[in-house]
KEMI-621946 format. One record per residue (C-alpha): y, z negated, x; residue in three letters. Coordinates in pm, 1 decimal. Layout:
N
MARRO        Y        Z        X residuo
MARRO        Y        Z        X     Ala
...
//
This chain:
429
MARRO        Y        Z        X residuo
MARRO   4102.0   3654.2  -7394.1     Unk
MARRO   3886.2   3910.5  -7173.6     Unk
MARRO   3600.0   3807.0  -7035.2     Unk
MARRO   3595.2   3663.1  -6662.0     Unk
MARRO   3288.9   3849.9  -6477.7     Unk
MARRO   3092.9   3609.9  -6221.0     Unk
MARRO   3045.6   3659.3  -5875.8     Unk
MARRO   2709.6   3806.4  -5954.8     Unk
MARRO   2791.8   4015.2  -6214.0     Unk
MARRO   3110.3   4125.3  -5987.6     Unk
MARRO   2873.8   4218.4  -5713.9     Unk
MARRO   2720.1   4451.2  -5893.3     Unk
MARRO   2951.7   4584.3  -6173.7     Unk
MARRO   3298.3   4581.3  -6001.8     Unk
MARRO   3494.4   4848.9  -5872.7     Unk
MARRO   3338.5   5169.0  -6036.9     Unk
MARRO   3319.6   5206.3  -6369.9     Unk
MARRO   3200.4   5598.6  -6459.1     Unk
MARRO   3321.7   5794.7  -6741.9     Unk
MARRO   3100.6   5989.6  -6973.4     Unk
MARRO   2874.8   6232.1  -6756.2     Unk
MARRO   3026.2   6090.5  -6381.6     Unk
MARRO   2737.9   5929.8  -6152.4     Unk
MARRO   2606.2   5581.4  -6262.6     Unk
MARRO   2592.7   5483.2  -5908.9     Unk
MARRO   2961.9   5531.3  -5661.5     Unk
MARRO   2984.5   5873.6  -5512.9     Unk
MARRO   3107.2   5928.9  -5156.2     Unk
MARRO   3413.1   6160.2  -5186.2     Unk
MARRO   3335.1   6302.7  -4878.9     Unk
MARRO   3668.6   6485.6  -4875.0     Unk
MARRO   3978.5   6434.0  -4684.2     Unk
MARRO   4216.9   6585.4  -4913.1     Unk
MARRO   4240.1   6661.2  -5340.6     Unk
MARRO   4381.9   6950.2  -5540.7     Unk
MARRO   4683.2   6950.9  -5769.1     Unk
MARRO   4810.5   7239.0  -5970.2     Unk
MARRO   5154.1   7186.8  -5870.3     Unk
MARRO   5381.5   7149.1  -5607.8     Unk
MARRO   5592.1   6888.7  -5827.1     Unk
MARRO   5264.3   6701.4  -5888.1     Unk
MARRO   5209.4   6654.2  -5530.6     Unk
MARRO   5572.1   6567.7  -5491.5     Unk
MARRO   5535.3   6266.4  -5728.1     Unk
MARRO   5256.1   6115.5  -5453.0     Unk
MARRO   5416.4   6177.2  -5186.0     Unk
MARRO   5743.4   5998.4  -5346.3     Unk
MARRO   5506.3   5724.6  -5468.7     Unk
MARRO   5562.6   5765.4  -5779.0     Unk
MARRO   5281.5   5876.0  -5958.1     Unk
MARRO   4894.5   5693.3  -5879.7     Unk
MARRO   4637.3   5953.6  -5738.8     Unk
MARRO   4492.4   6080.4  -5403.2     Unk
MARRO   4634.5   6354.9  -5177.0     Unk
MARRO   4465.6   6219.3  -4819.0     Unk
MARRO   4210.6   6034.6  -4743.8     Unk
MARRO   4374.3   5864.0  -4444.4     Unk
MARRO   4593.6   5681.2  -4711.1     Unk
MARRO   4387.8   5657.9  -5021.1     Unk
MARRO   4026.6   5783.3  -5129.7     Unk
MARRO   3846.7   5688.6  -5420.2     Unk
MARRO   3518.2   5561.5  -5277.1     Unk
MARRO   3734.0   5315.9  -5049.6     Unk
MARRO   3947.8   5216.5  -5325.1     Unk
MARRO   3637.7   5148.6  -5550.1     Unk
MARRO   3507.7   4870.3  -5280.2     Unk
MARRO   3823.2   4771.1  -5227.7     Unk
MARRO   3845.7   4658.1  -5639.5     Unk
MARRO   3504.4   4504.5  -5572.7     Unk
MARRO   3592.3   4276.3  -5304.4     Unk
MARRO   3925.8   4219.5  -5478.0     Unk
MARRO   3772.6   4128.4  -5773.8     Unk
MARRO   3527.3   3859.5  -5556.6     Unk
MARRO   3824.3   3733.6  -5374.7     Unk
MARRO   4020.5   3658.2  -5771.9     Unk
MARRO   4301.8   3879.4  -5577.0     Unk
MARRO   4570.4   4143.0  -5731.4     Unk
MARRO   4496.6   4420.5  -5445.4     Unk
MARRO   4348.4   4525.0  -5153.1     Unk
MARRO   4258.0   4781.3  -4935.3     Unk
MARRO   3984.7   4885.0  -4659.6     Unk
MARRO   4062.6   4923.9  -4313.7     Unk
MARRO   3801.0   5053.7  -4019.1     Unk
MARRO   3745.7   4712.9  -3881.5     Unk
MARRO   3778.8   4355.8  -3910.4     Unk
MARRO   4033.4   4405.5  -3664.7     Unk
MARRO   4252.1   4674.6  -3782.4     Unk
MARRO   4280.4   4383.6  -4121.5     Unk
MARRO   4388.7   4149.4  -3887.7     Unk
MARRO   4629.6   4371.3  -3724.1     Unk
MARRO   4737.6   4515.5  -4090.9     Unk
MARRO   4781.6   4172.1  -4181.8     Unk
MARRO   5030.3   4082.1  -3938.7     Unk
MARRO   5222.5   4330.1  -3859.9     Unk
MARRO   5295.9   4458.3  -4239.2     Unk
MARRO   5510.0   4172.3  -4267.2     Unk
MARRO   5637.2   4090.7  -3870.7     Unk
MARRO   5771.9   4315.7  -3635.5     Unk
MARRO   5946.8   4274.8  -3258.9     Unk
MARRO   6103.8   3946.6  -3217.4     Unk
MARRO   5910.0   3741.3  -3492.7     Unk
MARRO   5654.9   3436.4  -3473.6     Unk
MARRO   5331.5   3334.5  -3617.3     Unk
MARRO   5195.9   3009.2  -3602.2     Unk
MARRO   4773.0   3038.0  -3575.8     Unk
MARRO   4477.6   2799.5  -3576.9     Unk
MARRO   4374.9   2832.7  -3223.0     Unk
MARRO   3971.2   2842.9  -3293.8     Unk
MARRO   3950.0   3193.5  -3407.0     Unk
MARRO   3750.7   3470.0  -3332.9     Unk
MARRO   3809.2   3593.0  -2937.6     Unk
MARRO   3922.3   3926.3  -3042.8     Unk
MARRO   4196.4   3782.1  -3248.5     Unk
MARRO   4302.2   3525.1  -2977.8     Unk
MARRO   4301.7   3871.5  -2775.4     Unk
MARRO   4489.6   4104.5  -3036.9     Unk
MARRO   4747.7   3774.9  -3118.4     Unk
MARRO   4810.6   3689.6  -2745.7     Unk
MARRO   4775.6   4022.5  -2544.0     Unk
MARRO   4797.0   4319.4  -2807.9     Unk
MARRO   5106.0   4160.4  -3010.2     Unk
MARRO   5295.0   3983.1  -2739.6     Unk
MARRO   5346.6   4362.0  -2596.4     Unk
MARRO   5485.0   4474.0  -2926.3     Unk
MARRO   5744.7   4175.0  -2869.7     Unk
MARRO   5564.9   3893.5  -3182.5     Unk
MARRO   5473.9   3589.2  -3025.6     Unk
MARRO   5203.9   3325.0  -3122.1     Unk
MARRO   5171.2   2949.5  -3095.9     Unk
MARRO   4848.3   2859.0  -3089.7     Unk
MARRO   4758.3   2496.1  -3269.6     Unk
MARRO   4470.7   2263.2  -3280.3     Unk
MARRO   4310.6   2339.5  -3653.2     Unk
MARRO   4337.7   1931.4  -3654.9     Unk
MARRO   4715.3   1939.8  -3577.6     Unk
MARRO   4892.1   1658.0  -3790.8     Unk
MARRO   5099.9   1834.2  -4076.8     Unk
MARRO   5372.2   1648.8  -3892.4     Unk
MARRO   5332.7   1808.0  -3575.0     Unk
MARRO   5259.1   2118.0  -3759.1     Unk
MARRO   5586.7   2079.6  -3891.4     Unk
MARRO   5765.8   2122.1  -3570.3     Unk
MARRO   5592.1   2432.8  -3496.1     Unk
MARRO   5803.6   2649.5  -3724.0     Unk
MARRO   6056.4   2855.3  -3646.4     Unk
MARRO   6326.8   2996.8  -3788.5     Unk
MARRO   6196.9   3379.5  -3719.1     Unk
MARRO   5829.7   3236.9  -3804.5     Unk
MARRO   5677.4   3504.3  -4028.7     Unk
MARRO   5316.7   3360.9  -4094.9     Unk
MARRO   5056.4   3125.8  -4100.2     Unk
MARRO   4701.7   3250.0  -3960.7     Unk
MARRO   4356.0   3080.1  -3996.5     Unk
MARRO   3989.8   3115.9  -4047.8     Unk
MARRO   3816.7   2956.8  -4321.4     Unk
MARRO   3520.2   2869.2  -4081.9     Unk
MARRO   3583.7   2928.6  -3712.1     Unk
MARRO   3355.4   3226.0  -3474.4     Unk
MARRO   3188.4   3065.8  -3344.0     Unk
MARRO   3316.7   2683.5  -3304.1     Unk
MARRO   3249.3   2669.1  -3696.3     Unk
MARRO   3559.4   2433.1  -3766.9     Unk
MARRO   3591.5   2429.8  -4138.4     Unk
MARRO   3985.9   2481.3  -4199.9     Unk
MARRO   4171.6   2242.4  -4394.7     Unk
MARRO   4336.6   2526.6  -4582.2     Unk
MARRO   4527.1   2324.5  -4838.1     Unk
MARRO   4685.8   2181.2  -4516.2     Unk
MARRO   4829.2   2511.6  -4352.9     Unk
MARRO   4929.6   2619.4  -4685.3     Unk
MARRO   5167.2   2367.0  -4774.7     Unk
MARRO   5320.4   2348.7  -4455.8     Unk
MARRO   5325.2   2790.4  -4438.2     Unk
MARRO   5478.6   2736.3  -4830.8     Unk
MARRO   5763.3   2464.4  -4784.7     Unk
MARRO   5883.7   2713.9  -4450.4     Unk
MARRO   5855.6   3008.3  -4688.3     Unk
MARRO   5590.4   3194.3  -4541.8     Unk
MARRO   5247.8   3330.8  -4606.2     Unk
MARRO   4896.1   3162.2  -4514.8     Unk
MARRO   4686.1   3425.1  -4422.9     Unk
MARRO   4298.8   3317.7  -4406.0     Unk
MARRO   4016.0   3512.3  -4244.0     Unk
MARRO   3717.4   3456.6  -4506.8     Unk
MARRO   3435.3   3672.4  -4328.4     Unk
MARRO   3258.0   3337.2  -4292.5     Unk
MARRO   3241.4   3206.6  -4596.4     Unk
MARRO   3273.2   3526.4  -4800.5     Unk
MARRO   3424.7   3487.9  -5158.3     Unk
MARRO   3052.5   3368.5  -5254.6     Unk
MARRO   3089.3   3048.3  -5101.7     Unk
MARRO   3469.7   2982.1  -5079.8     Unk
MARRO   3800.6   3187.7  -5232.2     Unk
MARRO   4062.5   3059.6  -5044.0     Unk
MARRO   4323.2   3190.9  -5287.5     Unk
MARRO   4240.1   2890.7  -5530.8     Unk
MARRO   4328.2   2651.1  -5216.6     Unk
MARRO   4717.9   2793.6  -5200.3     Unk
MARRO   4635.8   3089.5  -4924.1     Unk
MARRO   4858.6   3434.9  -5032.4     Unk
MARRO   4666.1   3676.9  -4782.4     Unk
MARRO   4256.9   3677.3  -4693.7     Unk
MARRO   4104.3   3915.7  -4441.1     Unk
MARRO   3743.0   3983.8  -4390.3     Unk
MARRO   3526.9   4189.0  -4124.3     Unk
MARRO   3309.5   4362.6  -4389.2     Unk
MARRO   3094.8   4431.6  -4125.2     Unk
MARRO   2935.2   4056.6  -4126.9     Unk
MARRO   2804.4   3924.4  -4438.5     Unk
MARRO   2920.5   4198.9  -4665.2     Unk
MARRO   2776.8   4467.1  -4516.4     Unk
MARRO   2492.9   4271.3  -4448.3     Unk
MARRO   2278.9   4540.8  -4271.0     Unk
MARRO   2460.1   4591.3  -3983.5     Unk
MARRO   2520.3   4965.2  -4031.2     Unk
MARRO   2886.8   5023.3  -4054.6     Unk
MARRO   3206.7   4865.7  -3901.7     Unk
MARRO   3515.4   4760.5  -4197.2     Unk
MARRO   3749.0   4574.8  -4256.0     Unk
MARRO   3949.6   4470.3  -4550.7     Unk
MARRO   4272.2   4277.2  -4677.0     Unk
MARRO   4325.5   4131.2  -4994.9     Unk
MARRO   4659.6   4019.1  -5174.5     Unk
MARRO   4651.8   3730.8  -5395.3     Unk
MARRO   4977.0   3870.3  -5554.3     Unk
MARRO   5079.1   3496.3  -5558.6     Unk
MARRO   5350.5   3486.9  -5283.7     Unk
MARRO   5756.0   3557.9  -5397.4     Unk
MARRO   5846.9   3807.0  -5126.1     Unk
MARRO   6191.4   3840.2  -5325.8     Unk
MARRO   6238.0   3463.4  -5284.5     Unk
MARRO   6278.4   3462.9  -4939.1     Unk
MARRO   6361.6   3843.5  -4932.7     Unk
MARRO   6628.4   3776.3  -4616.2     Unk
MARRO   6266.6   3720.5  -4413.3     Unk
MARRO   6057.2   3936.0  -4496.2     Unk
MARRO   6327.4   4293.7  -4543.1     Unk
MARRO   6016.4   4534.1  -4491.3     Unk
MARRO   5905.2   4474.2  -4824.6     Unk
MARRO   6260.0   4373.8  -5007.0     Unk
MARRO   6525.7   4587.0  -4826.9     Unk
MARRO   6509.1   5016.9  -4911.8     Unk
MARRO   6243.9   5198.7  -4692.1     Unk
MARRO   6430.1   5527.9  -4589.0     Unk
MARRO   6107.5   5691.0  -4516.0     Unk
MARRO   6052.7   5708.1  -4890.6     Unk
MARRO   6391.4   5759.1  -5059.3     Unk
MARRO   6524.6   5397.5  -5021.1     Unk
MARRO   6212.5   5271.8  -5210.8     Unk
MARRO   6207.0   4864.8  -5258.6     Unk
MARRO   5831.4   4755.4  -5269.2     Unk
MARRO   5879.3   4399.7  -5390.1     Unk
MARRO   6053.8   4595.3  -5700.5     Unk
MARRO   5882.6   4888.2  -5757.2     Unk
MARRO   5548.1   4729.6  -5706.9     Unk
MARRO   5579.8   4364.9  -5781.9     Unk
MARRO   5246.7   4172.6  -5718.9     Unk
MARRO   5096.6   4461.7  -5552.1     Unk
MARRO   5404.1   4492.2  -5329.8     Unk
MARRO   5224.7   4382.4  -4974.3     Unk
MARRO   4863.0   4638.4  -5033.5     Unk
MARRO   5130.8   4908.8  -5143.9     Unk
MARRO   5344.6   4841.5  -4793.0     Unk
MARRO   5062.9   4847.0  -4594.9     Unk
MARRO   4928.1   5167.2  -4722.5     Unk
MARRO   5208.9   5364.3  -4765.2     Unk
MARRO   5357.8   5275.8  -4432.0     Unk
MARRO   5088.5   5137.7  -4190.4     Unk
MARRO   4769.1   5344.5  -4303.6     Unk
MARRO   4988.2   5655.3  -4290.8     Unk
MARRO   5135.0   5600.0  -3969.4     Unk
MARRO   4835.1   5436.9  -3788.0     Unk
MARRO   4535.1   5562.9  -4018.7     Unk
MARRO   4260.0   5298.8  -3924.1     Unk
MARRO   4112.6   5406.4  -4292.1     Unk
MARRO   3741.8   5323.0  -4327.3     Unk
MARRO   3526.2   5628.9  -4390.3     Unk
MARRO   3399.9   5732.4  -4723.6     Unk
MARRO   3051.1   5685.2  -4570.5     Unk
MARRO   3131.1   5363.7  -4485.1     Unk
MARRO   3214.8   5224.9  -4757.2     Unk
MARRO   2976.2   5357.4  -4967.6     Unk
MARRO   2736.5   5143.9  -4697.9     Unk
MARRO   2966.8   4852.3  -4747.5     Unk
MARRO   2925.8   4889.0  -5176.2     Unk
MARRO   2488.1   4902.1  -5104.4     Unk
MARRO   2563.1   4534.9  -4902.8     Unk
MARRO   2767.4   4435.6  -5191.6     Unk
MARRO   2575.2   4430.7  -5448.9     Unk
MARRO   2326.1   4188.9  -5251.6     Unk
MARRO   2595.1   3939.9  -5135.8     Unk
MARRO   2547.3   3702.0  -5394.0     Unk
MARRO   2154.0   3680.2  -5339.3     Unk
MARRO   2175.5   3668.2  -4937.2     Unk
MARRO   2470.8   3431.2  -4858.7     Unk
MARRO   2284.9   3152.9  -5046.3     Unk
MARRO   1960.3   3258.2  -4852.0     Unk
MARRO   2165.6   3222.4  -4515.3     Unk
MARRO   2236.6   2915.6  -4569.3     Unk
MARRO   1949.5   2813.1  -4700.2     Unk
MARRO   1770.7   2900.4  -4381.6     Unk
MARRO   2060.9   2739.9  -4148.9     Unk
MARRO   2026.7   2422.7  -4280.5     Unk
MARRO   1640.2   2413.3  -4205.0     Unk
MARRO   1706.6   2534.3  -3819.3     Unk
MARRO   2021.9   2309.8  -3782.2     Unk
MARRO   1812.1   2014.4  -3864.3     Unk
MARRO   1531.8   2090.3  -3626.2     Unk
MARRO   1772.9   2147.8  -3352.8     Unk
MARRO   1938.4   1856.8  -3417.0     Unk
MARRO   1580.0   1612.0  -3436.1     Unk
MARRO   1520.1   1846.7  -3057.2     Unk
MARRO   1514.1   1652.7  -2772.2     Unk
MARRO   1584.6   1929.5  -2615.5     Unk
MARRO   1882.2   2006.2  -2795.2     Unk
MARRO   2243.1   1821.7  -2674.6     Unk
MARRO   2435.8   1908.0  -2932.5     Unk
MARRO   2419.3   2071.8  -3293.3     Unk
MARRO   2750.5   2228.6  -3488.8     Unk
MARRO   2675.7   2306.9  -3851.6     Unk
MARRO   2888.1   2224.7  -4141.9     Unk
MARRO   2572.7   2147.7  -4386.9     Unk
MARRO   2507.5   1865.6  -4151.7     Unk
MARRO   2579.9   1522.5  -4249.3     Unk
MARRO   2639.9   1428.8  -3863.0     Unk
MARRO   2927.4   1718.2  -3842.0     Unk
MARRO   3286.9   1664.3  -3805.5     Unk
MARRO   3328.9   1924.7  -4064.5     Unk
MARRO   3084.1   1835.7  -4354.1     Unk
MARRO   3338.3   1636.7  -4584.6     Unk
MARRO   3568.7   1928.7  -4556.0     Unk
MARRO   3309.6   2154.5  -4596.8     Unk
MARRO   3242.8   2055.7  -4917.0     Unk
MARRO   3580.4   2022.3  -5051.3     Unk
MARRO   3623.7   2372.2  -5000.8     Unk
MARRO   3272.4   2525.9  -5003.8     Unk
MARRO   3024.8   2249.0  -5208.9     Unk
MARRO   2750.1   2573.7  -5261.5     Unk
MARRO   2719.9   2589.3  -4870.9     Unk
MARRO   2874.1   2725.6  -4572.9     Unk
MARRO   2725.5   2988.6  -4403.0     Unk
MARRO   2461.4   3086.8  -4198.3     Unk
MARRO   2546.2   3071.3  -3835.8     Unk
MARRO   2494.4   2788.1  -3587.8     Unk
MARRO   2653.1   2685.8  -3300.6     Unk
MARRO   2453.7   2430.3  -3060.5     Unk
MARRO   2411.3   2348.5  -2678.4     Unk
MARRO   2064.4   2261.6  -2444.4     Unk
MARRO   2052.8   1969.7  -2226.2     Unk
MARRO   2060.9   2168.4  -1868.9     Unk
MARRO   2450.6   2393.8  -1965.8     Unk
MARRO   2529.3   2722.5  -1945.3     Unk
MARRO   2230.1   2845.2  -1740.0     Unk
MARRO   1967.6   2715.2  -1926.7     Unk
MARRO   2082.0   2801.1  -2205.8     Unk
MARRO   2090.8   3170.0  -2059.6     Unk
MARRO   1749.4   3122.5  -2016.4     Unk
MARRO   1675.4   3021.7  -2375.1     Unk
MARRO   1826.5   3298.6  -2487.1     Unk
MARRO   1659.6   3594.4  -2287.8     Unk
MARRO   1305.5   3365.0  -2421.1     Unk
MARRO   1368.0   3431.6  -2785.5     Unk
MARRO   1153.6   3707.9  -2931.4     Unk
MARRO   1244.1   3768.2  -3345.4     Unk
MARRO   1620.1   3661.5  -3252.9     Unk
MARRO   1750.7   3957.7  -3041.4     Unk
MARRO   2064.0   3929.7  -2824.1     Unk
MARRO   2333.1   4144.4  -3009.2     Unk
MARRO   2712.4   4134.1  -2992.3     Unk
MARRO   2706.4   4118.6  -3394.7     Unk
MARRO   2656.5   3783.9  -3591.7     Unk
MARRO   2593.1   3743.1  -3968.3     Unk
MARRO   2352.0   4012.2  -4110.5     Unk
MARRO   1976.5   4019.7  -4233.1     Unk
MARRO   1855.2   4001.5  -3935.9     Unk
MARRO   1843.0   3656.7  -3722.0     Unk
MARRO   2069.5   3732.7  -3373.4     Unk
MARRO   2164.4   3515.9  -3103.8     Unk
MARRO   2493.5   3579.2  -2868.8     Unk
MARRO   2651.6   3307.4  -2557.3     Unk
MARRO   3014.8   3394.7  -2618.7     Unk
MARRO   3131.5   3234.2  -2335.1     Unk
MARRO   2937.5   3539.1  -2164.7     Unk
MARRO   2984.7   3757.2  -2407.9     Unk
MARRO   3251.0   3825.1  -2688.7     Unk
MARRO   3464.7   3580.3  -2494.0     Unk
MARRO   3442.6   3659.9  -2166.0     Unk
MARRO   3804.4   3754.5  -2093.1     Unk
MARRO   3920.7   3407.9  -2198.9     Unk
MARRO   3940.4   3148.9  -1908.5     Unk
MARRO   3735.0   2818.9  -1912.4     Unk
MARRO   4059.4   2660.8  -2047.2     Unk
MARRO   4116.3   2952.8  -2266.3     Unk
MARRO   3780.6   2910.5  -2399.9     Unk
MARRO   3795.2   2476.8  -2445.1     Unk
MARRO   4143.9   2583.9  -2662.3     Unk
MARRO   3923.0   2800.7  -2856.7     Unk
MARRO   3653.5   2511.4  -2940.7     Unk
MARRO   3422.7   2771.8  -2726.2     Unk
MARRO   3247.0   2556.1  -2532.4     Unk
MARRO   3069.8   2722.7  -2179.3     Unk
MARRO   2698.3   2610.1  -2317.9     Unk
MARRO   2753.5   2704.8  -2668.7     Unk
MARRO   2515.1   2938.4  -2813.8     Unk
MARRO   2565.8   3108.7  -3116.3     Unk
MARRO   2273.6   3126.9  -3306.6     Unk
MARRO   2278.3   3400.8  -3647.5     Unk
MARRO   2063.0   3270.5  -3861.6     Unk
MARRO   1877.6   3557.7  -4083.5     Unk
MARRO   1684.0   3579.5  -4372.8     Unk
MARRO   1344.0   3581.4  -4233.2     Unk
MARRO   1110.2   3340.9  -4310.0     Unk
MARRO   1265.8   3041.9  -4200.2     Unk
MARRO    942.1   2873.3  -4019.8     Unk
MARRO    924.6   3192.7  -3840.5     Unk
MARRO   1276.4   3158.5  -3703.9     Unk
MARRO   1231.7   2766.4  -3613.4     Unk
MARRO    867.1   2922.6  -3410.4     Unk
MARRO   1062.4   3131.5  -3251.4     Unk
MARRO   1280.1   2888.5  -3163.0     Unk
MARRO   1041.6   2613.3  -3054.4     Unk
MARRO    823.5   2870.5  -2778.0     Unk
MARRO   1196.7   2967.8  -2626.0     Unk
MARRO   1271.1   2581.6  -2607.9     Unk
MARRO    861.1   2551.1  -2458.0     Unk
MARRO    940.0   2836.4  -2250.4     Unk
MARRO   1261.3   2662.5  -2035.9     Unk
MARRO   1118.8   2288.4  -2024.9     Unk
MARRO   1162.1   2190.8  -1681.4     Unk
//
């Protein structure tokens, strides 16, 4: 039996393995297209029917290199980079539902989801239901439709933190013959894969935690190869039924467990091309290969500020899964016992204003519309990344109007609480 690499080992190992005389360390193929030596060569690519690279808005093998990596992290079967977090997303969803389908989604997700699920998709003609992440699996139940295509969560919530009950959405996505699809930019792999929970599908913004430097934007989906798409083939006929545009091709046939990452790339990618840039990725792979010493570091430091905020008189409320007092923590470590991650959400006695005020006081933590990197970073969504959403829009979300979402880095953490404590001494009335 081969030997299973660790996450560590996986971090740094994974995805590019050199042959004799190639570079130790991935190369950026800085080139959008490759040479063949024959016409019937490139033929074969084009008809999918040989592996190999002919344009880099499909394939390229820096991308495909991180890809493995973070496939490899997530225990998937395939994956594949996109340009953002939200291009995954979008990938996600519409590779397997088109005009006149329905998903069924947590409703505490990240604003620009809520935004791409309830604007963006409704005008393409897929409609959402939005449900409380706490929903009863009976009322969850009755939720489902018969043109219901999908299941969507986060594994923890931006920036209401709600750990998901994953094993929850999956049964009920499972026994209506449907996907669970999980954004995991949260958690990362390093502290939860949601594939060993029953989820088929996991997303990620690379450009949180696994870039980690806050350099470059990505995005990236990962199949867990586990879901039958030829099981319920009458629902999902993108991937079972012949796809004209490649010579009546079947991709749940001709690519079995890799059937949804081939899909997406040979139709979505090539008609939409949000493909990461070599660059990019070759930023995302230097992240990488820290993961596995930073997340725990993150968290490390969030549970040392979450505690002082919540012991702050100050302080009127503190969100954290590592804390003992949360709604969440149980859950939490069902699904991620190693820790969380590293982001806080928490309101001042005094609302929305004050807590303004608070903000525009801090001096290491800077005000940036970015969360989860090195560097500690504070954001007010309700101001901010969710500002389109109404104040009921925002209460559906878990966003509450004082909430402030506090990045924890990995600074010292007694500098970040000082920081903390002269903003705090800064706004006493």
């Amino acid at each position: 039996m081969e030997h299973q690499y660790k996450p560590e080992t996986i971090c740094i190992q994974s995805g590019w393995t050199p042959k004799k005389g190639e570079p130790r360390v991935l190369p950026i193929y800085q080139s959008t297209t490759f040479k063949y030596d024959t016409s019937e060569q490139m033929a074969r690519l084009f008809d999918l029917e040989d592996d190999g690279y002919f344009y880099t808005r499909l394939q390229n093998p820096t991308n495909d290199a991180v890809a493995q990596k973070i496939c490899e992290l997530e225990g998937g079967s395939s994956a594949m980079l996109t340009s953002s977090g939200q291009a995954a997303t979008f990938y996600a969803i519409f590779n397997i539902a088109s005009a006149g389908d329905h998903i069924i989604s947590s409703a505490t997700i990240y604003g620009g989801s809520s935004n791409l699920f309830t604007v963006t998709l409704k005008k393409l003609g897929i409609d959402f239901t939005l449900v409380d992440p706490e929903i009863s699996p009976e009322d969850l139940e009755k939720e489902f439709k018969p043109n219901t295509k999908a299941v969507f969560g986060e594994t923890i919530s931006n920036p209401s933190l709600v750990v998901l009950d994953i094993e929850k959405f999956a049964e009920a996505a499972h026994k209506h013959g449907v996907p669970l699809i999980v954004d995991n930019t949260f958690a990362t792999p390093i502290n939860c894969r949601p594939f060993e929970f029953g989820a088929d599908i996991v997303t990620h913004s690379t450009t949180k935690y696994m870039d980690g430097h806050a350099m470059s934007v990505g995005g990236c989906i990962v199949d867990s190869g586990n879901f039958d798409w030829m099981a319920v083939k009458e629902k999902f006929p993108g991937l079972t039924t012949p796809d004209d545009s490649y010579h009546g091709l079947v991709y749940a046939e001709a690519f079995g467990k890799k059937a949804y990452i081939m899909k997406a790339t040979a139709q979505l990618m090539r008609d939409l091309g949000a493909i990461q840039s070599p660059q990019n990725a070759f930023l995302l792979n230097v992240g990488l290969e820290t993961l596995h010493l930073r997340v725990p570091r993150h968290c490390e430091n969030a549970q040392k500020v979450a505690e002082y905020l919540e012991a702050n008189e100050q302080v009127a409320w503190v969100n954290y899964p590592g804390l003992k007092s949360s709604p969440y923590y149980e859950r939490a470590q069902k699904y991620m016992p190693n820790g969380t991650c590293g982001v806080i959400a928490f309101g001042l006695k005094g609302g929305r204003e004050l807590s303004i005020r608070f903000m525009d006081n801090l001096k290491l933590a800077c005000i940036v519309t970015h969360v989860a990197d090195a560097r500690t970073s504070v954001l007010h969504p309700a101001s901010h990344t969710h500002r389109q959403l109404s104040d009921e829009q925002l209460i559906e979300a878990g966003v509450k109007p004082d909430l402030i979402r506090f990045s924890v880095g990995i600074e010292n953490a007694d500098d970040i609480i000082a920081d903390i404590e002269q903003a705090l001494d800064s706004v006493k009335e």
